[in-house]
PARO-778626 format. One record per residue (C-alpha): residue number from 1; x, y, z. Coordinates in pm, 1 decimal, decimal comma, always signed. Layout:
[rec NUM; [X; Y; Z]];
...
This chain:
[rec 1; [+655,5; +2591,5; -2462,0]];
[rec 2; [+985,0; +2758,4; -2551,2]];
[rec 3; [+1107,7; +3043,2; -2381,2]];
[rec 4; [+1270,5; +3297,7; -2657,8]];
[rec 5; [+1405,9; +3559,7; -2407,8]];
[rec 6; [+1439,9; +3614,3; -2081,3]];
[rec 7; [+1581,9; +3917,8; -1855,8]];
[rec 8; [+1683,5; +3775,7; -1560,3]];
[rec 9; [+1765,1; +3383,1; -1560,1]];
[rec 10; [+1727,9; +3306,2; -1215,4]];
[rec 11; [+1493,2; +3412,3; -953,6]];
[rec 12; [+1617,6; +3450,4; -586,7]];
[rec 13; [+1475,3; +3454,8; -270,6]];
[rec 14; [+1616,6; +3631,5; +61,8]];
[rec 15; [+1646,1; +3283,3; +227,2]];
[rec 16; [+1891,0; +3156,0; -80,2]];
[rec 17; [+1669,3; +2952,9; -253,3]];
[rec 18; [+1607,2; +3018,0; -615,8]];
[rec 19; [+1413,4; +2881,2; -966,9]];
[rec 20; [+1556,5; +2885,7; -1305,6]];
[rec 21; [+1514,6; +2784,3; -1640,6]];
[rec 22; [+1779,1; +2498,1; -1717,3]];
[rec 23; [+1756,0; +2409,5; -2104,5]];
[rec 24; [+1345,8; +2357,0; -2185,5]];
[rec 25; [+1355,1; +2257,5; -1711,9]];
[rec 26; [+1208,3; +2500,1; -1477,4]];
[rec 27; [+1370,0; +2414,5; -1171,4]];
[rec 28; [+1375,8; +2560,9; -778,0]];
[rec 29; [+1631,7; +2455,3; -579,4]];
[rec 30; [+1655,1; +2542,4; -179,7]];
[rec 31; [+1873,7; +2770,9; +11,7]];
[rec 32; [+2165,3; +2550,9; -40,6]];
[rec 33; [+2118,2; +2507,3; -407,5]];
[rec 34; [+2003,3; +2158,2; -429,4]];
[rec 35; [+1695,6; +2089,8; -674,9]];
[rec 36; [+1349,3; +2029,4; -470,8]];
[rec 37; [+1119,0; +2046,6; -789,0]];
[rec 38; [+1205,9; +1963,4; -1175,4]];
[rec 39; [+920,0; +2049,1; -1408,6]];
[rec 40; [+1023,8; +1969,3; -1792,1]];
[rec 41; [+885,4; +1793,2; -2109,0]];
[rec 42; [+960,6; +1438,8; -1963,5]];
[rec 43; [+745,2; +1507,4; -1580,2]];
[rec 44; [+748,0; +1669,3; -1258,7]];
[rec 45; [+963,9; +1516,5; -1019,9]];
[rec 46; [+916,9; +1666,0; -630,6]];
[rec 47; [+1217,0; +1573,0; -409,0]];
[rec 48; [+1243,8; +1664,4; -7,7]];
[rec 49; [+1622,5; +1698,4; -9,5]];
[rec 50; [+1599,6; +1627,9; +388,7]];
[rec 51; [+1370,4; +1575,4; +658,8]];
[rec 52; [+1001,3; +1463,7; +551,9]];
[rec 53; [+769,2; +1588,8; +272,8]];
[rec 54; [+417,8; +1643,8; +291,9]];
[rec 55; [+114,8; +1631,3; +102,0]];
[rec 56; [-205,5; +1800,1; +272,6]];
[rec 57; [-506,9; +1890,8; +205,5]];
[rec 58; [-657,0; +1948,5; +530,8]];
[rec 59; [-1024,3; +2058,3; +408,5]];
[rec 60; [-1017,3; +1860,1; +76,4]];
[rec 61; [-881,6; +1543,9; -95,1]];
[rec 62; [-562,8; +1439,1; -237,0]];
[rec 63; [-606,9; +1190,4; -571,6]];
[rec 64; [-244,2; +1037,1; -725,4]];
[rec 65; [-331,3; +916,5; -1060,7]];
[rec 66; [-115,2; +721,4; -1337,7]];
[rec 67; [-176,1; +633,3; -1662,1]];
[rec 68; [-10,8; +336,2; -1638,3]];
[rec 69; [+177,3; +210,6; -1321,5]];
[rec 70; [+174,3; +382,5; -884,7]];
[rec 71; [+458,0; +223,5; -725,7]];
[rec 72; [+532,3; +307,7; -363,7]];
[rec 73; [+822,6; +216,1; -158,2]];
[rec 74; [+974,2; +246,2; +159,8]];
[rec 75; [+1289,0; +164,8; +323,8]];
[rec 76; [+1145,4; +92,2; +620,6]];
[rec 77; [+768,4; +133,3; +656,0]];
[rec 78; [+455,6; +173,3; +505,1]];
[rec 79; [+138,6; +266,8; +714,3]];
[rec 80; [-202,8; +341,6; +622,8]];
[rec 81; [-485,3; +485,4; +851,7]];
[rec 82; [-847,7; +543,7; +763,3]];
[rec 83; [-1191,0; +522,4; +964,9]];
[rec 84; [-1250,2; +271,2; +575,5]];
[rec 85; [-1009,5; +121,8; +293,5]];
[rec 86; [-1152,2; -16,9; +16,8]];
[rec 87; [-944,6; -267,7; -239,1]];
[rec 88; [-1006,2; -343,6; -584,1]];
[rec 89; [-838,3; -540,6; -783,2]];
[rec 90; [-854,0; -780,6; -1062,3]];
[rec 91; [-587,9; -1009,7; -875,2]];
[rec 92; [-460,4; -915,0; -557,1]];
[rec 93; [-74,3; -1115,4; -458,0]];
[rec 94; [+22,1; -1066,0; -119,2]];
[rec 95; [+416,3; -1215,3; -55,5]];
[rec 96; [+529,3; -1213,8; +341,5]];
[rec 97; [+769,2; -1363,5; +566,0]];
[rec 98; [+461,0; -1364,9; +815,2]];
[rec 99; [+102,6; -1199,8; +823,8]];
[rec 100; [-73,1; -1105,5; +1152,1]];
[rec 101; [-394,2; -1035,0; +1110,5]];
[rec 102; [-631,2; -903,2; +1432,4]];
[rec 103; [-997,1; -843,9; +1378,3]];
[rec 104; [-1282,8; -798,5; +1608,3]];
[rec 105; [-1511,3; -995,8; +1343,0]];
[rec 106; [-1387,2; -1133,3; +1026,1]];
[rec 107; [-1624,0; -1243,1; +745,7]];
[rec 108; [-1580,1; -1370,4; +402,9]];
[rec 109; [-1762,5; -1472,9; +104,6]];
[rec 110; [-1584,3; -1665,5; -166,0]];
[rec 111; [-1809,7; -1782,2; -470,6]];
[rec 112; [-1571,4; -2028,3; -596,0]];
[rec 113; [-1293,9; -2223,0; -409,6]];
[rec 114; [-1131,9; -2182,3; -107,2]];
[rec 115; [-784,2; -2347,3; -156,1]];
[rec 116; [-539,1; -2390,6; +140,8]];
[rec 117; [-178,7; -2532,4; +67,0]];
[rec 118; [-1,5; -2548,3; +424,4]];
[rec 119; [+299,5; -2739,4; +635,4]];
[rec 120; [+64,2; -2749,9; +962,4]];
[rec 121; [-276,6; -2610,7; +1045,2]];
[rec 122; [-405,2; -2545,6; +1353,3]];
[rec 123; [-701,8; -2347,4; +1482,0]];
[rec 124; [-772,9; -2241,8; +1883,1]];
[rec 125; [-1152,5; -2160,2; +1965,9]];
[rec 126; [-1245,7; -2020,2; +2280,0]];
[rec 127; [-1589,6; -2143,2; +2284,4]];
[rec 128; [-1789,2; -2295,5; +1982,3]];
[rec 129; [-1637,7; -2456,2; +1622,3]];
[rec 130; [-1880,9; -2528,2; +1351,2]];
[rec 131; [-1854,8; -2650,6; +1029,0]];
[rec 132; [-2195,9; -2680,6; +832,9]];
[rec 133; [-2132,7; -2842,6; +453,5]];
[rec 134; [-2422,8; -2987,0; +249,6]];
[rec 135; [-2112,7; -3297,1; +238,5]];
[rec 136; [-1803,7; -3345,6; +434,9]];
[rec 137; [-1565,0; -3535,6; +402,7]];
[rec 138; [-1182,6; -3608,8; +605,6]];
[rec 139; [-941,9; -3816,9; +462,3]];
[rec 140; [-571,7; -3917,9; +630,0]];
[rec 141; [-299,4; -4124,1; +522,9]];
[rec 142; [-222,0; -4240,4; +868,1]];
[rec 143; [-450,1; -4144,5; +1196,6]];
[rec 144; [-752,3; -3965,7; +1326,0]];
[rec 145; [-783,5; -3876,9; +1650,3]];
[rec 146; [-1112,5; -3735,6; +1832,0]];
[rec 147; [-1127,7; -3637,0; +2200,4]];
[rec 148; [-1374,5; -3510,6; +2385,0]];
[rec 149; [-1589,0; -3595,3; +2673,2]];
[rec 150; [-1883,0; -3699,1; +2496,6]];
[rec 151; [-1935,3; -3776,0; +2074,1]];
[rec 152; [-2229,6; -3752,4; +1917,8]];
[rec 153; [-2300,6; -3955,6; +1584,5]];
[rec 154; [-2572,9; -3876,7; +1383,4]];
């Protein structure tokens, strides 16, 4: 769209803050001039000059889409709440200096391969540990150790 004429170039408000037409740009600025929304051939871009910003829909949804690429960052911190999230992904790459995971119940189903690479493992269980394999098998390079007050072969 290309604006031919105008009257007035920029609109004011009575707090200061103000929207114009900058080349083929419509852009608002706030009470002290700096630009809070730029909406041109190229995109939108939506900027909280200070203090937080806020998306809400309190009796509806909110949907980001991209045609190609989301990326989100943060400084900080990134948190996510719902009552469900739901993943998918055609590969999924999770890189941490350490993961803490705390579930009531965990369960998993893996059709293929379940491959752990690891300096130590250990596992703690408060009660019962069961492993049920049609075949099992442990190999070591040096010893195996099994303790308990009574072993039952077979």
């Amino acid at each position: 769209m290309t604006v031919m004429h105008i009257d007035e170039p920029i609109l004011r408000r009575s707090d200061g803050s103000s929207a114009q037409l900058e080349d083929d740009t419509i852009v608002v600025r706030d009470r002290r001039g700096r630009p809070i929304l730029s909406f041109g051939a190229d995109g939108v871009t939506l900027t909280a000059a200070e203090g937080d910003l806020t998306l809400s829909a309190p009796n509806g949804r909110v949907v980001i889409e991209a045609g190609t690429d989301l990326d989100v960052a943060a400084k900080r911190r990134l948190s996510l709440r719902a009552e469900q999230l739901a993943q998918t992904a055609g590969r999924w790459e999770l890189h941490a200096h350490r993961i803490v995971e705390r579930a009531v119940d965990v369960y998993r189903h893996v059709d293929g391969l379940v491959h752990t690479q690891a300096g130590r493992v250990r596992q703690l269980v408060d009660d019962a540990h069961q492993l049920i394999a049609k075949r099992a098998s442990v190999t070591c390079d040096e010893e195996v150790s099994i303790d308990g007050n009574r072993i039952l072969l077979g």
